[in-house]
C-alpha positions in Angstrom: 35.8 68.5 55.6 34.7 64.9 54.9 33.7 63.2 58.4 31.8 60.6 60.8 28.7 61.8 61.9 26.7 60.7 65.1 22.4 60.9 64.0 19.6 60.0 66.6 16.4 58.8 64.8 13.1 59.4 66.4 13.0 55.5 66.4 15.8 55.9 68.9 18.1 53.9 66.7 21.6 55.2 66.8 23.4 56.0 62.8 26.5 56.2 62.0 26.8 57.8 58.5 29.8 58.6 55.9 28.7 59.4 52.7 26.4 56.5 51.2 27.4 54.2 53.5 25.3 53.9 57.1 25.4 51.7 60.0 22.3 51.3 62.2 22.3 49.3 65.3 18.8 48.9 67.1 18.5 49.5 71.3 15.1 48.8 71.2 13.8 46.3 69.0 15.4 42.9 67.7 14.3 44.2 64.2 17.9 45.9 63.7 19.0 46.1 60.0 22.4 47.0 58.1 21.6 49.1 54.4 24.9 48.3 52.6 24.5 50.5 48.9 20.6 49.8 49.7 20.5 46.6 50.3 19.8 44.8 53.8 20.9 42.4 55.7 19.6 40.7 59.3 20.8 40.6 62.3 22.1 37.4 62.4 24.0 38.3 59.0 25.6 41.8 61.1 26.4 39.8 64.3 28.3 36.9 62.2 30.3 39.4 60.4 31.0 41.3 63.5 32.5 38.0 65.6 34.6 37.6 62.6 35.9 40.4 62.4 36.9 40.2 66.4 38.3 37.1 65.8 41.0 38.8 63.3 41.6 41.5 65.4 42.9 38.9 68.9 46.1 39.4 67.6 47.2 42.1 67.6 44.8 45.1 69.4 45.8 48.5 68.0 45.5 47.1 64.7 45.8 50.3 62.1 42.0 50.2 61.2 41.6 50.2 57.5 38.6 51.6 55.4 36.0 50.4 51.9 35.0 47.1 53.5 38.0 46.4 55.9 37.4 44.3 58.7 40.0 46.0 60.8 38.8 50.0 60.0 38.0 52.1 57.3 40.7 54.1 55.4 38.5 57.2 54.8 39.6 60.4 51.5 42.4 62.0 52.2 43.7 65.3 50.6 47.4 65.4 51.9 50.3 64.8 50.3 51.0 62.6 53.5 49.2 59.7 55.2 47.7 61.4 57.9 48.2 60.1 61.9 44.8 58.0 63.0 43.1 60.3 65.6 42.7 59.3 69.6 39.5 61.7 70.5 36.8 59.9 69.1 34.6 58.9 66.3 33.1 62.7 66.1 36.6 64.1 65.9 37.1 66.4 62.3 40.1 63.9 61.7 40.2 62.8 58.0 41.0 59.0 59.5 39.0 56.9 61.5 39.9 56.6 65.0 41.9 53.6 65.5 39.5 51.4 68.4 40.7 50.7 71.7 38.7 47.7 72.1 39.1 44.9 69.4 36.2 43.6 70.7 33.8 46.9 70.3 35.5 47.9 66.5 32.9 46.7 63.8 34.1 46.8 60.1 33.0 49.3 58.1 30.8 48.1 55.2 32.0 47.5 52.1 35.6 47.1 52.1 38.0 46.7 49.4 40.7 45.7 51.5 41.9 42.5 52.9 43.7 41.9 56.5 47.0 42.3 56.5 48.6 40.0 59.5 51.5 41.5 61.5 53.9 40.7 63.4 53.1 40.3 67.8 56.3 42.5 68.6 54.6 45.3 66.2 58.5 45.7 63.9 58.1 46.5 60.4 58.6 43.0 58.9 55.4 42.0 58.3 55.1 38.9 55.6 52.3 38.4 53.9 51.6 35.2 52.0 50.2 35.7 48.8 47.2 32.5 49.5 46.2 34.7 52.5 45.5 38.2 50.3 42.0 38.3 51.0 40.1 38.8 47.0 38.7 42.1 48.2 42.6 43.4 47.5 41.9 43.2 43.9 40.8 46.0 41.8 37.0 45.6 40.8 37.5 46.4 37.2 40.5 45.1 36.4 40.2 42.0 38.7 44.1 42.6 39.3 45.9 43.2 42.7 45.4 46.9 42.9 48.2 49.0 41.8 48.3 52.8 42.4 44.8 52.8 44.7 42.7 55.6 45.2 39.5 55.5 47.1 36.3 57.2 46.3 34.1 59.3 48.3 32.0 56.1 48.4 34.7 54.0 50.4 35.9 51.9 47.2 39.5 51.1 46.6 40.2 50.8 42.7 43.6 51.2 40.7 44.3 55.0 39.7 43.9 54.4 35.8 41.3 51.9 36.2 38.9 54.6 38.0 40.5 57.5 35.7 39.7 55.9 32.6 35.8 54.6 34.1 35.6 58.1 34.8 35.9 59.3 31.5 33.0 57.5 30.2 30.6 57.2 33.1 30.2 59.1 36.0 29.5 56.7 38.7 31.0 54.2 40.9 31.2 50.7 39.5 30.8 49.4 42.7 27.3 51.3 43.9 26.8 53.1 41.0 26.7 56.9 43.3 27.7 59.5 41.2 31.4 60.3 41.3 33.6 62.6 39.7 37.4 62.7 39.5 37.3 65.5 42.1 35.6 62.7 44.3 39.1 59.9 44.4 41.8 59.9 46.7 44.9 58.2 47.3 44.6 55.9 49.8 48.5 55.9 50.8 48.2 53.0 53.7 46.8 50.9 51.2 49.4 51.3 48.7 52.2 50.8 51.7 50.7 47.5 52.6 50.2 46.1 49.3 53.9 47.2 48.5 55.2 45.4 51.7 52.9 42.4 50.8 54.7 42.3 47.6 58.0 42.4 49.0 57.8 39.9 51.3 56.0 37.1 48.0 59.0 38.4 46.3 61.4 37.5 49.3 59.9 34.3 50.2 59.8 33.6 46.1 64.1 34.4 46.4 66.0 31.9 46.2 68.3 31.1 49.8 71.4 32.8 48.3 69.1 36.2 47.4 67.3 36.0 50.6 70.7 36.3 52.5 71.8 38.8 50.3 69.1 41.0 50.5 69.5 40.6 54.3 72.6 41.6 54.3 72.4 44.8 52.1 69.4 45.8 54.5 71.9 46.2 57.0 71.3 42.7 59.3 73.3 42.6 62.5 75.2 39.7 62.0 78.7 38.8 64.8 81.9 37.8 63.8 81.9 34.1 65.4 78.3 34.2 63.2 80.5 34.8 60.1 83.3 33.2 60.8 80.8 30.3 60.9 79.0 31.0 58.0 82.4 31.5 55.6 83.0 27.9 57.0 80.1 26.4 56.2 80.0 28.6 52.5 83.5 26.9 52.1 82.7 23.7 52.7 79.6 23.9 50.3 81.8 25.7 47.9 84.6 22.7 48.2 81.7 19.8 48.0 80.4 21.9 44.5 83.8 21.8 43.1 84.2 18.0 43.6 80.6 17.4 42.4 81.1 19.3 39.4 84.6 17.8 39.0 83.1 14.1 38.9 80.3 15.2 37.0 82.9 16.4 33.9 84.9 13.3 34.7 81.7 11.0 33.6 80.4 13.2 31.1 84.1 13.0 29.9 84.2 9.2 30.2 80.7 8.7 28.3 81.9 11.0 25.7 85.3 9.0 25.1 83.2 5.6 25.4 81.1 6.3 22.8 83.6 8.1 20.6 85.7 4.4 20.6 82.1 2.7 20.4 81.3 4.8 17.2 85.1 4.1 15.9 84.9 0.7 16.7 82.0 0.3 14.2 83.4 2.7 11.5 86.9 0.3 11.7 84.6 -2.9 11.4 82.8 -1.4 8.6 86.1 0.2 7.2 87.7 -3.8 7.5 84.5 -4.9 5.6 84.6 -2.6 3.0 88.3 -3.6 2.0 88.0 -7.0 2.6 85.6 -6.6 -0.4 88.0 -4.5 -1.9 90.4 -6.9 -1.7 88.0 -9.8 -3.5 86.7 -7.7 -6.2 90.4 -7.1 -7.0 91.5 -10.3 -6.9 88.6 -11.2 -9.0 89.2 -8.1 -11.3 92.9 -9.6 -11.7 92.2 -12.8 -12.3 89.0 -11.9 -15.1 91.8 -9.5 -16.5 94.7 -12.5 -16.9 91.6 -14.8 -18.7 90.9 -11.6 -21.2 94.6 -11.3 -21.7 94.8 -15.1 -22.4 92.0 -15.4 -24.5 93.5 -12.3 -26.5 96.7 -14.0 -26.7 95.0 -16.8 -28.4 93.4 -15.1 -30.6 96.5 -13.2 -32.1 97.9 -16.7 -32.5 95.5 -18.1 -34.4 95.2 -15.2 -36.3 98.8 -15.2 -36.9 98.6 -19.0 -38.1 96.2 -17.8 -40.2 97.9 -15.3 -41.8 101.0 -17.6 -42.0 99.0 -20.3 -43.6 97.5 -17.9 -46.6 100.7 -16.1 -47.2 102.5 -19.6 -47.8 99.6 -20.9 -50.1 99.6 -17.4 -52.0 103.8 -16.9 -52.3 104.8 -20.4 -53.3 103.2 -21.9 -56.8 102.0 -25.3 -56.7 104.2 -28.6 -57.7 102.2 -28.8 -60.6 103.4 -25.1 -61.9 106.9 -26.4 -60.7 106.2 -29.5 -63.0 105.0 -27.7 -65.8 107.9 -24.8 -65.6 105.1 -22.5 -65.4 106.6 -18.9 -65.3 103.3 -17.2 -66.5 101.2 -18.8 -63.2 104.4 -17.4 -61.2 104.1 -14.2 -62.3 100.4 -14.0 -62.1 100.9 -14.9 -58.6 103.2 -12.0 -57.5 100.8 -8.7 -57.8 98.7 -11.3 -55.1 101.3 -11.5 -52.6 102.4 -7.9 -52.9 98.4 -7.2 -52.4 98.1 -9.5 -49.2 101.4 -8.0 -47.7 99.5 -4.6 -48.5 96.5 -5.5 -46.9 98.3 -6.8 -43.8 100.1 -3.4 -43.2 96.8 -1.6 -43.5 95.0 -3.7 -41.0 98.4 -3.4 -38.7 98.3 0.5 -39.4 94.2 0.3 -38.4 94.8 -1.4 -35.8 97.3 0.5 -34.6 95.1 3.8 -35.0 92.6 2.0 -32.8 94.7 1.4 -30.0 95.9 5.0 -30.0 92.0 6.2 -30.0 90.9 3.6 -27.2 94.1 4.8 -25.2 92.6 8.1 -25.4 89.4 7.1 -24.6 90.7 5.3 -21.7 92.4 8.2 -20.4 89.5 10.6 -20.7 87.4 7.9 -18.8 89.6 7.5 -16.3 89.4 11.4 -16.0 86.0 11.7 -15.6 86.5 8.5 -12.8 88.7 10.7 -10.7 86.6 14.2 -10.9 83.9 11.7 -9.1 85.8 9.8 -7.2 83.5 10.5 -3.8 80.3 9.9 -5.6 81.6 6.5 -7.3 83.1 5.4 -4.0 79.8 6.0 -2.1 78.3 4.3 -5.1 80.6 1.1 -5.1 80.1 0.7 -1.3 76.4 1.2 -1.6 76.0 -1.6 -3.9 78.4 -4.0 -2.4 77.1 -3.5 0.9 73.4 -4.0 -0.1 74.4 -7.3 -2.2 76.4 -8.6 0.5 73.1 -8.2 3.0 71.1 -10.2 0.2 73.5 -12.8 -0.4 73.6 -13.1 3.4 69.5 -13.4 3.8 69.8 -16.2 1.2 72.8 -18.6 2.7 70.2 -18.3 6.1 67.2 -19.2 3.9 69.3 -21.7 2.3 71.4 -22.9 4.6 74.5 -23.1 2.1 77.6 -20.8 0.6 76.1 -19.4 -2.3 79.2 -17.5 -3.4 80.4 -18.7 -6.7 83.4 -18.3 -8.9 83.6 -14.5 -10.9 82.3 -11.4 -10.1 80.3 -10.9 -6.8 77.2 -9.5 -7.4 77.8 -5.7 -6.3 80.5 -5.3 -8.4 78.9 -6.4 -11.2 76.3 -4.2 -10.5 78.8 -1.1 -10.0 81.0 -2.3 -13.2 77.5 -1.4 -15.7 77.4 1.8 -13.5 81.1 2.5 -13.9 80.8 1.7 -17.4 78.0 3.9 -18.6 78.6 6.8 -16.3 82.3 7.3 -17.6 81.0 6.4 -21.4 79.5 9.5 -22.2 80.7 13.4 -20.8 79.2 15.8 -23.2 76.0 16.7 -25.2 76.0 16.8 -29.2 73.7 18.7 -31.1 72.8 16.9 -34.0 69.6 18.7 -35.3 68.0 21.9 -34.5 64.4 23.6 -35.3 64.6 27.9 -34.7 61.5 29.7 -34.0 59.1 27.4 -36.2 56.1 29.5 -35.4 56.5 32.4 -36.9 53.3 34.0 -35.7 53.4 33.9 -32.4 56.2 35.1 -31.0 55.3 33.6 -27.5 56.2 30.1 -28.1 56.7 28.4 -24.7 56.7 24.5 -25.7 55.4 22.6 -22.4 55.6 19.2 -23.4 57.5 17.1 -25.7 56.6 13.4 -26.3 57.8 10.4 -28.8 54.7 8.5 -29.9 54.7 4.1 -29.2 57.8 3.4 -31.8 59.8 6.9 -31.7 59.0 7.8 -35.2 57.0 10.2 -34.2 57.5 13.1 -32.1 54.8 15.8 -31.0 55.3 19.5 -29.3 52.8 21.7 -27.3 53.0 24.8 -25.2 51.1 28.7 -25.3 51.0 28.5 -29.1 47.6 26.6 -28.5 48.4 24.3 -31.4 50.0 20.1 -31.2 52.3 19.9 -33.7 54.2 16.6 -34.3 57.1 15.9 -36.2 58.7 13.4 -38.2 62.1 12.5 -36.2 64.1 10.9 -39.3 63.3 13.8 -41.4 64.6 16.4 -38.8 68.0 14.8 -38.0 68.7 13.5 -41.7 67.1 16.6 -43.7 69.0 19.8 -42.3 66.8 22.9 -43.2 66.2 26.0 -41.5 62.3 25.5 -40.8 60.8 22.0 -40.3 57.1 21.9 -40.9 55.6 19.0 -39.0 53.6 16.6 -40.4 50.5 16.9 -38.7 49.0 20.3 -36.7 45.7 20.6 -34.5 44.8 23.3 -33.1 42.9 23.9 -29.2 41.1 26.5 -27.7 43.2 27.0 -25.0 47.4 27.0 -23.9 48.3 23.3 -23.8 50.4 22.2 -20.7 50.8 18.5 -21.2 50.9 15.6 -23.7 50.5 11.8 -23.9 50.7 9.3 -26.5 49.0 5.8 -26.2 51.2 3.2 -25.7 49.0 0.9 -27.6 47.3 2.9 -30.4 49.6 4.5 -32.2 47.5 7.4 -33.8 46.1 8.0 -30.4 47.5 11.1 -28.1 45.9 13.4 -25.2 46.4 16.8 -24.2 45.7 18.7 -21.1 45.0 22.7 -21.1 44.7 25.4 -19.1 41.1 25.5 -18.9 41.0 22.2 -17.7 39.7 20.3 -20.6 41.7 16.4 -21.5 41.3 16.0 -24.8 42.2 12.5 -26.5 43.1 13.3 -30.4 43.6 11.2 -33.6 46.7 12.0 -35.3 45.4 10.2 -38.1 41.7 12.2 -39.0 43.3 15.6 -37.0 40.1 15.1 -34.7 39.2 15.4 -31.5 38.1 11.3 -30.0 37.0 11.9 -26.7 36.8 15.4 -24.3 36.4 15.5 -20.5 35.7 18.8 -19.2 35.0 18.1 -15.5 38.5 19.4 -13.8 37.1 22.7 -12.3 40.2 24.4 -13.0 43.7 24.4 -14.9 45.2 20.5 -15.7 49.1 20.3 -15.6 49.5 16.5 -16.2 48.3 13.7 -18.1 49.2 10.0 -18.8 48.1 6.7 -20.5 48.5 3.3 -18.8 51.3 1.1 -20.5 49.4 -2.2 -19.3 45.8 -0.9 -19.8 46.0 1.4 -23.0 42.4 2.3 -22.9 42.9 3.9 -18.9 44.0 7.5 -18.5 44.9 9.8 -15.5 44.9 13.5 -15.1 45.7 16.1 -12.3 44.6 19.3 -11.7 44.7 22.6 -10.2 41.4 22.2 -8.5 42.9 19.3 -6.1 41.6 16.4 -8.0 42.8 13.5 -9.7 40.3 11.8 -12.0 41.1 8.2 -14.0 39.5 8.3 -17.4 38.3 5.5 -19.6 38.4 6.3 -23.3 35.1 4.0 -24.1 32.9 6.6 -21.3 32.2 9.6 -21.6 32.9 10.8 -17.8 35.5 9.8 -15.5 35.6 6.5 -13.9 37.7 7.5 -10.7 38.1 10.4 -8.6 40.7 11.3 -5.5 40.5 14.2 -3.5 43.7 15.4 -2.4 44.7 18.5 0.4 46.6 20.6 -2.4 47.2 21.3 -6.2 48.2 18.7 -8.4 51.3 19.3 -10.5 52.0 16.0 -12.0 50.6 12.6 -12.4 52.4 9.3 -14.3 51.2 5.8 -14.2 53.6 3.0 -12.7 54.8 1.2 -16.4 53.8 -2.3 -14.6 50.4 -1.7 -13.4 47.6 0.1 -14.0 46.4 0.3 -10.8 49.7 2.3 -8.9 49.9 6.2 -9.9 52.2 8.2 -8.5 51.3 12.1 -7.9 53.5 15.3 -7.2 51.2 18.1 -5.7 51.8 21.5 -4.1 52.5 20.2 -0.6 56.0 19.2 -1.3 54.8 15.8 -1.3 54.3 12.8 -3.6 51.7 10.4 -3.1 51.7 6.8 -4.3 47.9 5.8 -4.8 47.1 1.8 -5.8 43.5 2.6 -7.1 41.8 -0.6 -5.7 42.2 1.5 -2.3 41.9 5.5 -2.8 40.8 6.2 0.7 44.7 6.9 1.7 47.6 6.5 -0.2 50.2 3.4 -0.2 53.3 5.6 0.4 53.6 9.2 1.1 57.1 10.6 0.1 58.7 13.3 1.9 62.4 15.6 1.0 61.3 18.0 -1.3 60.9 21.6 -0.1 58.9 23.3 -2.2 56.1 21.8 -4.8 56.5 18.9 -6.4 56.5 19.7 -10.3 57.5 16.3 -11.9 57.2 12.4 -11.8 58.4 10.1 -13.8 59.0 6.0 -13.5 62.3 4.6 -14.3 61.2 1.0 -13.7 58.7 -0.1 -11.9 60.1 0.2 -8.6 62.1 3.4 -9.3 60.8 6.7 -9.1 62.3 10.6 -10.0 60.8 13.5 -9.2 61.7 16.8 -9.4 60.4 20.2 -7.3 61.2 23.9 -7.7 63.7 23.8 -4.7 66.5 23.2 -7.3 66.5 19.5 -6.6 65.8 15.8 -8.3 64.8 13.1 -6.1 64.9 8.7 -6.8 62.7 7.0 -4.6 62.2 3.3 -4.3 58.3 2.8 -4.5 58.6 -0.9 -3.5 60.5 -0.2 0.0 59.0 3.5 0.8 62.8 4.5 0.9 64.8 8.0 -0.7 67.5 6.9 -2.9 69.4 9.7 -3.9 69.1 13.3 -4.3 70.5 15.0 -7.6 71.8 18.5 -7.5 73.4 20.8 -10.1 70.6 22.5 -12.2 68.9 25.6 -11.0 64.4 25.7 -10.7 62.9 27.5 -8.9 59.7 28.8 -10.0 59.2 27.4 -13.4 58.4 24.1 -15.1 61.9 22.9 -17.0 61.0 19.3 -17.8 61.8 16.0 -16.7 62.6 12.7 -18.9 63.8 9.8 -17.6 65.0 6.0 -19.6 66.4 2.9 -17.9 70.5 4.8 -16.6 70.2 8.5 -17.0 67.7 11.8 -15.9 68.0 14.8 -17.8 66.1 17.7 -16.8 66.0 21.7 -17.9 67.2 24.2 -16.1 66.6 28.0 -15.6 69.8 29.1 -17.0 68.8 27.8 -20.2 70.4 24.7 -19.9 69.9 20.8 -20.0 71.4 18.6 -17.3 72.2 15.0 -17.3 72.2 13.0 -14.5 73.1 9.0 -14.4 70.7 7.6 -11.9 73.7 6.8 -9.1 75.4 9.9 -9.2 74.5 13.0 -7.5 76.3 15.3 -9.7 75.9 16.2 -13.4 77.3 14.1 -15.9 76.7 16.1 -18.5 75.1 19.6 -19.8 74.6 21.6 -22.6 73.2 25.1 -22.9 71.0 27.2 -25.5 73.2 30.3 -24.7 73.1 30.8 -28.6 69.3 31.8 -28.3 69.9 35.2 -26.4 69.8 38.0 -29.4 71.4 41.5 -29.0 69.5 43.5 -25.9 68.6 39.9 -24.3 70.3 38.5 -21.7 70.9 35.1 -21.3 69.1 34.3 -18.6 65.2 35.5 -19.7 64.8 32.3 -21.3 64.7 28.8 -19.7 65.0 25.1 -20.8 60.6 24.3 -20.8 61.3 20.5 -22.0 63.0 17.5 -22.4 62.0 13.8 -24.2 64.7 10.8 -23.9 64.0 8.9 -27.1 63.2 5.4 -25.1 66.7 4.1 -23.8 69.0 5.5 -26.4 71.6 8.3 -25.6 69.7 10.6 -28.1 67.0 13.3 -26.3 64.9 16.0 -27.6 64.7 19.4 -25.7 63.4 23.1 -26.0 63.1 25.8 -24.0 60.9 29.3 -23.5 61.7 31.1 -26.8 60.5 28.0 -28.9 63.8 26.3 -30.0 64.1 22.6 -30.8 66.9 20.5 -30.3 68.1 17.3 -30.8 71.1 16.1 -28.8 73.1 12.7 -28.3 75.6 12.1 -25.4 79.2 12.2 -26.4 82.2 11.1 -25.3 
């Protein structure tokens, strides 16, 4: 058995010894040492340590002593299953424990301790509390540096958690402390530790409890509590309870009041606005009414005098002259008649065409007013848009004026809205008109990528995976009707062509961008290459020429770069890094120094190229990458991106417009074209989608569902591109399988 032992050295110093660790105190010489794990220490180092260790002990005397480093004992191995009782004979007794010291005063720590002091209570009950500021660091474990959980204590007198030592143990075979050699037959649990660091922890918890838990916990543990003690307690819980309820009460009651405040606040507003909007309601029809009485005037007039007219030439024609009275002319007379039966002819035909006319523009009218109601909530948001945004500017310019500039007529918003009324309800179909099938008939993979009319639309060009440009005469494919056009002109590239531009100055002048990253600038005329840049490290998806500064070009790129070219140098005149690929590029038509670019990032970045070190606007909506931009006007931007949507931004006040929805894209490049009212776009179904730039929804559509063969479904092709022909209805599209057609809105 494991024990103290009393050794007298021939130096007469007195040892007290248990395992590694030794105490030596000196009778006879001041030269008195303490060997903690080999190492010593003074006697002025010992006696410190030993009057602290006093001082801890004053308060309570039969302190349980406590072992590995305590200052109140030493909690030596035990083999039990229980904490064994502390011995009373003496230090040389075979007791497992220490014996507990009668003296505070004469108990010195044992070295080395791995326990802290736990403070108890004077009357010596069971409710000790233990703050956790005043756990002493010598309760953590030394390898995890954790309050220990589970201890055990070695045969050295160190305290470490059970898996900590376990799984130390199965490496090394020493103490981490001293390094002494241990085995796992060598650890014990050291059950008093473990009691006081679970009591420790219950009382943090406790004093961590909030007031209602602490009393509840009391009270489940069985505290003696008397009746007038509850009865008083019940009252005081009631009159808490009572003082709740009233709080809470008053608390709904405001949060109630704000609520309803606000609520008639917001309503407030939305009836002022709502007494706005039909007080202009109320103009524009008064002014619609009154513009309609002037047209039906006017037209009133205008029958009349066409009536005289008539009138006046019937009477000339049906009654012969005096002379031909004179003369008893009968031959004039009868020459005469066939004239009057021709005018009286004529006049029922123009009555009948007329008539004809109004039954067609009665239908017309009707169908329009169709298409008005089917879009009622898009044209309402519309009309109030553009009144409300007029209003503001004729507002601004009576204060800079200081005068009424109202005039007679039409207000300005609804004059605006009328031209958007007018062409939105115009057109509600696409016509085919001309068609090219599967031109190529060697490659069967004929993705077109880009479509383009050259400077006066008499020209139109086509490019995709076929690796050739091919461009087209336009008159000759809508006028002559065969099965295969050939085009006019063919070059061919080395690589798959993903973009095309034609110079807005020199007409036999076009670039093309590939997928190896090459911007080549053709002649049309000699079939040549002009000019080739080859310094975009990787695939370019976009191109454009400069309206205002023909000779300037701009290109994107999948290596992040967007270069401006000059077509009289040989190597690129301008470069801006950007964060992300570059998808699209396109000059602003009024300046060549704005470019807009759609990249990767779901972003589009509005660049002036006098400053390149950040961009003028950054636009933000899209979800996923930006695939297209193009310019309506100069201040009006469209993009579109592959999370199904098209997007109009004003460039000029850094604001969203609208957002355009109907078409589905959502990993492939379906085109986008754009003129002065409409956007059309493709569409992964295989369709083509127009869009008049104040309407969200589609305003018309037409599909290439005639493409799919038997075995194909309809949906493995897609609509790849689409070309407005400038700012007529008429638009040129194809999609993946190669297919080329010409369509026209229709009523």
């Amino acid at each position: 058995m494991r024990e103290w032992k009393r050794i007298k050295t021939e130096d007469s110093r007195i040892t007290w010894s248990f395992s590694t660790h030794t105490r030596t105190q000196t009778h006879s010489s001041h030269t008195a040492e303490k060997r903690c794990n080999g190492k010593p220490f003074d006697i002025f180092t010992l006696r410190f340590r030993e009057r602290k260790c006093a001082r801890r002990l004053t308060k309570r005397p039969n302190c349980m002593a406590m072992g590995g480093g305590s200052v109140a004992g030493v909690i030596v191995p035990s083999v039990k299953s229980e904490p064994p009782e502390p011995a009373t004979e003496g230090l040389a007794s075979s007791s497992p424990l220490l014996p507990v010291a009668q003296e505070p005063q004469s108990q010195l720590p044992a070295p080395d301790s791995a326990v802290a002091v736990m403070e108890v209570d004077a009357r010596g009950n069971d409710r000790e509390a233990v703050d956790a500021a005043s756990l002493d660091k010598d309760v953590l474990c030394p390898i995890c540096m954790q309050i220990i959980k589970d201890a055990f204590l070695t045969s050295c007198g160190h305290n470490f958690c059970y898996m900590c030592i376990a799984t130390h143990l199965q490496n090394k075979s020493d103490c981490p402390c001293c390094a002494q050699y241990l085995t796992t037959s060598q650890i014990f649990p050291n059950f008093l530790l473990n009691k006081l660091l679970m009591k420790a922890s219950a009382c943090q918890i406790a004093k961590a409890a909030s007031p209602v838990e602490q009393v509840r916990l009391a009270f489940q543990q069985g505290c003696d509590v008397s009746m007038k003690e509850l009865d008083s307690l019940i009252v005081v819980l009631t009159d808490k309870k009572k003082r709740m309820e009233q709080e809470e009460a008053e608390s709904n009651l405001q949060i109630m009041h704000e609520f309803l405040y606000c609520l008639r606040r917001q309503k407030l507003e939305e009836l002022n606005e709502i007494q706005k909007d039909l007080g202009y309601i109320k103009e524009d029809i008064n002014a619609v009414e009154r513009h309609r009485i002037e047209l039906h005037r006017a037209r009133e007039r205008c029958s009349v005098k066409l009536r005289m007219l008539a009138d006046d030439s019937s009477v000339k024609t049906s009654w012969p002259s005096l002379m031909d009275k004179r003369n008893g002319s009968s031959i004039g007379t009868q020459n005469r008649l066939p004239d009057l039966q021709a005018t009286t002819t004529n006049s029922l035909s123009l009555q009948k065409k007329d008539s004809d006319s109004q039954n067609t523009q009665v239908g017309s009218t009707v169908a329009r007013k169709r298409r008005v109601h089917a879009q009622f909530n898009d044209l309402q948001e519309c009309y109030l848009q553009k009144r409300r945004h007029w209003e503001k500017q004729a507002h601004k310019q009576e204060e800079r004026e200081g005068r009424n500039v109202k005039g007679e007529g039409y207000h300005d918003g609804l004059k605006d809205f009328q031209s958007v009324l007018s062409t939105f309800t115009r057109y509600s179909r696409l016509r085919v008109i001309a068609e090219l099938r599967h031109g190529d008939l060697f490659h069967s993979a004929d993705i077109i990528s880009s479509i383009e009319f050259d400077r006066d639309n008499e020209l139109f060009a086509t490019a995709g995976v076929s690796r050739r440009i091919k461009v087209f005469e336009f008159a000759s494919v809508v006028n002559e009707q065969a099965d295969v056009q050939c085009p006019v002109v063919e070059m061919s590239t080395r690589s798959k062509l993903s973009c095309l531009s034609w110079n807005k100055y020199t007409k036999n002048y076009i670039a093309s961008s590939d997928y190896e990253g090459i911007v080549t600038v053709w002649d049309v005329t000699t079939r040549q290459s002009v000019m080739e840049y080859e310094e975009h490290e990787k695939r370019a998806w976009s191109l454009d020429f400069s309206r205002t500064e023909p000779t300037m070009l701009v290109s994107g790129s999948d290596d992040c770069k967007v270069k401006i070219w000059c077509t009289r140098q040989e190597a690129s005149v301008l470069n801006i890094d950007m964060k992300a690929n570059i998808c699209s590029v396109k000059y602003n038509p009024g300046s060549s120094f704005h470019v807009a670019v759609g990249s990767a990032d779901h972003q589009i970045h509005y660049y002036d190229l006098r400053k390149i070190n950040q961009p003028l606007h950054i636009f933000n909506g899209h979800r996923k990458a930006v695939s297209y931009v193009k310019f309506l006007s100069n201040h009006e931007l469209s993009s579109a991106s592959t999370d199904s949507t098209l997007r109009l931004w004003d460039v000029k006040q850094n604001i969203p417009l609208r957002t355009f929805r109907g078409h589905v894209n959502e990993k492939n490049f379906v085109g986008l074209t754009v003129n002065s009212e409409y956007i059309a776009c493709g569409s992964e179904t295989n369709e083509v989608f127009v869009y008049h730039k104040a309407i969200s929804r589609p305003a018309a559509s037409h599909g290439f569902s005639s493409d799919a063969t038997d075995g194909e479904e309809a949906g493995s092709y897609f609509t790849s591109a689409v070309c407005w022909k400038n700012d007529s209805p008429t638009m040129i599209t194809a999609n993946s399988r190669g297919t080329i057609k010409v369509l026209v809105l229709a009523e």
